[in-house]
C-alpha positions in Angstrom: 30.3 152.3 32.4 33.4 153.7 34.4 35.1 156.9 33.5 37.9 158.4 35.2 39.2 162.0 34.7 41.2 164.7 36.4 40.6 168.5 36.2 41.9 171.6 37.6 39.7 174.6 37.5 41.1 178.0 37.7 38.3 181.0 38.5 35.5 178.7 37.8 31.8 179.1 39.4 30.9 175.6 38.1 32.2 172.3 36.8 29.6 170.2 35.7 29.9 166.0 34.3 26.6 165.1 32.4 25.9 161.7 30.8 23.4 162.0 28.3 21.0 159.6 26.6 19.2 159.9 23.3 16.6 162.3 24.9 18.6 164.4 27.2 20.2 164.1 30.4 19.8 161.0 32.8 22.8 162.1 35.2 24.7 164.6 36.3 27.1 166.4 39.2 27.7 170.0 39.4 30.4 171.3 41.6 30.7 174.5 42.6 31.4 176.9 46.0 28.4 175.4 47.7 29.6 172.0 47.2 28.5 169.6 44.7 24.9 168.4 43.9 24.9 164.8 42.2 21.5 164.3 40.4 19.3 162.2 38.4 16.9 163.0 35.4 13.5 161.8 35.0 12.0 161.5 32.0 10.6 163.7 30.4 10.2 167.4 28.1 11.0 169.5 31.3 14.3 168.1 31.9 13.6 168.4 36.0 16.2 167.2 38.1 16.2 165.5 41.2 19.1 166.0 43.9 20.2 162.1 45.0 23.1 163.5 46.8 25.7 166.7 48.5 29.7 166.3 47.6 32.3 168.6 48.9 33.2 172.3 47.7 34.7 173.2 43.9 38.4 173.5 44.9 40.0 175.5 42.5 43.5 175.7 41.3 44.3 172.2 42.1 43.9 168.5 40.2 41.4 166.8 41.2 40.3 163.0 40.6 37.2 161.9 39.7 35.1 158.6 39.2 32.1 158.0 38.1 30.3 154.6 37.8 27.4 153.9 36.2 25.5 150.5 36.4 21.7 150.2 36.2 19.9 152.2 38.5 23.1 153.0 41.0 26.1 155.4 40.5 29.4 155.4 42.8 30.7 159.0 42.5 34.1 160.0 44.1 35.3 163.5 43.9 38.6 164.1 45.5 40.5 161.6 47.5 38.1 162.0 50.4 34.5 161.8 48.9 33.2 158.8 47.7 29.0 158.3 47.5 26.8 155.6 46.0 23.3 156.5 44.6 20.6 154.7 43.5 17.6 156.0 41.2 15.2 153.9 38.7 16.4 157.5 36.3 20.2 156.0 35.9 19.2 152.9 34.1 18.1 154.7 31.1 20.8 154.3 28.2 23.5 156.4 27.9 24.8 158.2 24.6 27.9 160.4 25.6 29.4 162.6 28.2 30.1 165.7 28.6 32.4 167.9 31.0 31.9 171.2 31.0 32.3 174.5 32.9 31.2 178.4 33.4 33.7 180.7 33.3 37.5 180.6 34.0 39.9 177.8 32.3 38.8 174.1 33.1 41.8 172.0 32.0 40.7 168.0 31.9 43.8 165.1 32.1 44.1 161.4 32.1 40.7 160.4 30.6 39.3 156.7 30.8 36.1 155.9 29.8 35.2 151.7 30.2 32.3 150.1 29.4 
């Protein structure tokens, strides 16, 4: 799957993109001040990540692009126009349900959505 999105975050301490499968997450990227933390989900009750990879800081106040691309057991992020990463874990072949984009605190506002299988 592919799925494209813009958001601008105003006096947010996270934005986060999870897909989910039928028994919780399989992948996920949290953005924040510290940068952002991309991150796979083994299975299991204790719902445990595992870091795969580091992206740049939350900018706040601004659009900002996003890709994600999901295929088997590798995912090409980009964040930005200057961060693009590929990882690779047997935990991102597990089916996908939905998405999800959420945030904590502030206003997240979220723009020209594609999703493609």
């Amino acid at each position: 799957a592919k799925i494209r999105f813009a958001f601008k975050a105003e006096a947010c301490r996270t934005v986060v993109f999870t897909a989910n499968g039928e028994k919780g997450h399989v992948f996920r990227f949290v953005a924040s001040a510290a940068g952002t933390s991309i991150r796979a989900f083994p299975p299991g009750d204790e719902h445990k990540s595992v870091e795969l990879a580091k992206g740049p800081s939350l900018k706040l106040g601004e659009w900002v692009g996003v890709a994600v691309e999901l295929n088997g057991s590798k995912a090409v992020v980009s964040v930005g126009k200057d961060f693009t990463q590929t990882v690779e874990s047997p935990h991102l072949a597990a089916a996908k349900a939905n998405i999800s984009v959420g945030f904590s605190f502030g206003t997240l506002s979220v723009r020209d959505v594609v999703i493609e299988q």
